[in-house]
N, C-alpha and C positions, 0 to 999 in steps of 0.2 A: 747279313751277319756272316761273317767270314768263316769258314771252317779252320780255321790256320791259327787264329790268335789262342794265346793262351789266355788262362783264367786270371785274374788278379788272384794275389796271395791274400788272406785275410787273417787279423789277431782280430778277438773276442773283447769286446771292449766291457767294465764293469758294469754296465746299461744292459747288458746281456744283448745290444745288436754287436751285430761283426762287420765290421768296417773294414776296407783294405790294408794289410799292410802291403803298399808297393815300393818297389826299388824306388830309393831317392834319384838312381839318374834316370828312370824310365819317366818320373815327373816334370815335367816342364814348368810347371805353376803351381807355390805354394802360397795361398792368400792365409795372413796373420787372424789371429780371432782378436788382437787387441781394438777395444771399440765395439764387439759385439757381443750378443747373446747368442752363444751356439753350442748344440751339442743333444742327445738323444733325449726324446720325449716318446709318449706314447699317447697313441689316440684312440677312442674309445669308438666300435665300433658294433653294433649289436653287445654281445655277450663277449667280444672278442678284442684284447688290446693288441692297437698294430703301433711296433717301432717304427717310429722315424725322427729324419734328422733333420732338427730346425735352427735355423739362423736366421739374426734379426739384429740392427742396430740397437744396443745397450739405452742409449740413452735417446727417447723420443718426443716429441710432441704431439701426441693423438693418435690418433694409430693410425697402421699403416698398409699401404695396397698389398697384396700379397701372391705370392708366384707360388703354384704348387708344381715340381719339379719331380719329373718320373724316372727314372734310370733307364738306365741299357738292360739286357738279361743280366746284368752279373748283380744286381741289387744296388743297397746304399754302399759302396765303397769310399774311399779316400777321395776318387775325384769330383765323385757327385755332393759329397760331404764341400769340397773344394768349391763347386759350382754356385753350391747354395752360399755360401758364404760371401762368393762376390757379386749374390744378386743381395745379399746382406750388406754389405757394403756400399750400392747402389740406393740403397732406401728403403731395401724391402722386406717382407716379414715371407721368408722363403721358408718350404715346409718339403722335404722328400721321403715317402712312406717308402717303406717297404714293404710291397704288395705281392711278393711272392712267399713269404712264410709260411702260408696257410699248406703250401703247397710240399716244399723242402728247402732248405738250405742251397742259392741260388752260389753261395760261394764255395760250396764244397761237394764240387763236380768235378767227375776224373778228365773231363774235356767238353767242349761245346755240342755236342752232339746228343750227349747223355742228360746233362741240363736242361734242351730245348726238349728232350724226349722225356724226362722225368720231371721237369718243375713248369716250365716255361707252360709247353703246350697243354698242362689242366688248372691253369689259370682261365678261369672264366671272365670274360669281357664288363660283363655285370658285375661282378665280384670289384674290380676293379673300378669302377665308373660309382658302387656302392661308398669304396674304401677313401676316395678323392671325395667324395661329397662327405663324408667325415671328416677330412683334412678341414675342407671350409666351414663345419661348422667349428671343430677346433679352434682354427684361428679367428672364426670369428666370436671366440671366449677368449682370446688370451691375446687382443690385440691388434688383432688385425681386421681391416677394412676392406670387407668381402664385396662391398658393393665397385671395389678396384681391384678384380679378381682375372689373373691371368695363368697360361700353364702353356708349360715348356716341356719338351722331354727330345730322348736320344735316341735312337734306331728302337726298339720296343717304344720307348715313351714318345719317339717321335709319331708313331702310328697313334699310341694313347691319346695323343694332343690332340689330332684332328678326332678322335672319337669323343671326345671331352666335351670339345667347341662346340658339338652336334646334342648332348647329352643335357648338360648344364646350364640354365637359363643366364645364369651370373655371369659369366664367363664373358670379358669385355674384348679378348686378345688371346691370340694362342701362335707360339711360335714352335714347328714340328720341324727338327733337324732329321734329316735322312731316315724318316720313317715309312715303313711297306706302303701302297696305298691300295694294292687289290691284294687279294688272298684267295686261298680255299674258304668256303664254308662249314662250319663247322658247328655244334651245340656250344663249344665255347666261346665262338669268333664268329656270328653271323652277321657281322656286318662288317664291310670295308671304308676306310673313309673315302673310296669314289660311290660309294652307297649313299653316303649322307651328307653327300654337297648340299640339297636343299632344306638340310636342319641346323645349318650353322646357327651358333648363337651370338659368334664375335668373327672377327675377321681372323684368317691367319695366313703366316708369314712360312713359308716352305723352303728350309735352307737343304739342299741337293747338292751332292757329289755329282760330275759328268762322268767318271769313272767309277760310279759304283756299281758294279758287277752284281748284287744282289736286288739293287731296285732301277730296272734300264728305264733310258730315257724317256720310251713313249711311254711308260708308264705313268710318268711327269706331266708329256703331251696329256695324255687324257684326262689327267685328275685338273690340268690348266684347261682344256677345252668345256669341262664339264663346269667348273666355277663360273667362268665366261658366259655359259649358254642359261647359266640358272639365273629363276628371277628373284632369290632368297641376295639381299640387300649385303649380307655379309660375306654369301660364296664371292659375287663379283669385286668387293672389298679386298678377296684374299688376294696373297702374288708366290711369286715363286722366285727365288733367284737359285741358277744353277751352276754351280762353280765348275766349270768346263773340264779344270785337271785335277781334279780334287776326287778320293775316292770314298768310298762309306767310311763313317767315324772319323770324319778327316779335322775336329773339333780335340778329339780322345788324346788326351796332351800325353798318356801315359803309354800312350801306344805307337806303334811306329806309323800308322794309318794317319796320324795330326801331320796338319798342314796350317805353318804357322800365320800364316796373311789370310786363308781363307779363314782361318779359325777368327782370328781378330777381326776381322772385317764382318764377319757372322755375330761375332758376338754386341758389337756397335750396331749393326740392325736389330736386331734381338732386343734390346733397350731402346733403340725410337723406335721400333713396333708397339712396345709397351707403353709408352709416353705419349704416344701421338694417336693411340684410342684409349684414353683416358687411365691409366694406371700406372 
């Protein structure tokens, strides 16, 4: 996570979540809602209702596989709102919680430092791995086909994904773009996903920056050696592709860090990963 990028700007949407407003030219990609069902819901979680933002094709035949889609640190914004909408578009009943609430307002931080030190870091792991198993039962009341159940996420969510994959029985596929794979230890964060190679429950797909300055390469090395060396059927399943000049969030259309081929090229894996272990 870069110390340098700014925050997206966020308006307060009538749903009471707050979505991004970001500059139209800092957008690269705006996908239409005509054709689908999209836009804030909430999911029921203990005693506790969490927003998030779901997109699904309008008009279905049975229901359908469905992607739960984690954000970066900055919460549900415009572009994750965006993302979910063209795995909507794809076929799917995509669902993106916002799993920092509990904690504070991930969009209305005076800079990235303050956020990771006031929202990010007392977000508990659990908390989160709770708040996604909610998601699936969610969707599996309002349409969607949990037994074709995959999760994606982005620098935070890309770590979530491999922790998910480990977590979640259901979980057939998991694609983690540029997310940590070792850390500190922590009460909130004891485990890394080079911790729990041998609890995969699906395979995943590991899309990497080769210039990303925040998660180096051997880091890559090891989480690949470890998959390799393990005899759990879905770690050796997993792969990794590492986009050589590509740097963290190089996906992040709204930022200057997107890198338009690797992003495309990522996002076309990203869907035959999902297709081609059942979802």
């Amino acid at each position: 996570m870069s110390n340098e990028l700014e925050l997206p700007r966020r308006g307060l949407l009538a749903s009471g979540i707050a979505l991004a407003a970001l500059p139209a030219e800092a957008t690269q990609i705006k996908t239409p809602h005509d054709g689908l069902l999209a836009g804030e819901v909430t999911v029921p979680v203990g005693g506790f209702s969490m927003p998030a933002y779901r997109a699904q094709p309008a008009r279905t035949k049975g229901k359908l596989p469905v992607v739960l889609l984690v954000s970066e640190i900055f919460g549900v914004h415009e572009h994750i709102a965006d993302v979910a909408r063209r795995f909507a578009k794809a076929g799917y009943l995509c669902i993106a919680p916002e799993l920092f609430v509990r904690q504070g307002d991930a969009g209305n931080q005076p800079d990235v430092q303050t956020l990771i030190r006031e929202v990010i870091s007392k977000v508990p792991d659990a908390q989160v791995m709770a708040d996604l198993d909610a998601c699936v039962a969610w969707a599996a009341a309002n349409g969607g086909d949990t037994k074709r159940l995959a999760v994606t996420g982005f620098c935070y969510g890309g770590r979530i994904t491999w922790l998910y994959s480990a977590h979640q029985p259901a979980v057939k596929a998991g694609v983690a773009w540029y997310g940590r794979l070792v850390g500190n230890v922590s009460a909130n964060t004891p485990k890394h996903p080079l911790d729990l190679v041998d609890q995969l429950h699906g395979p995943v797909l590991g899309l990497y920056g080769g210039q990303d300055t925040g998660i180096p390469n051997d880091t890559v090395a090891r989480m690949q050696n470890a998959l390799q060396a393990s005899k759990n059927a879905n770690a050796s399943r997993s792969q990794f592709v590492l986009y050589r000049d590509a740097p963290h969030a190089f996906h992040a259309d709204y930022r200057p860090s997107y890198r338009e081929t690797e992003a495309k090229d990522g996002w076309q894996r990203c869907l035959a990963w999902f297709q081609g272990h059942g979802v």
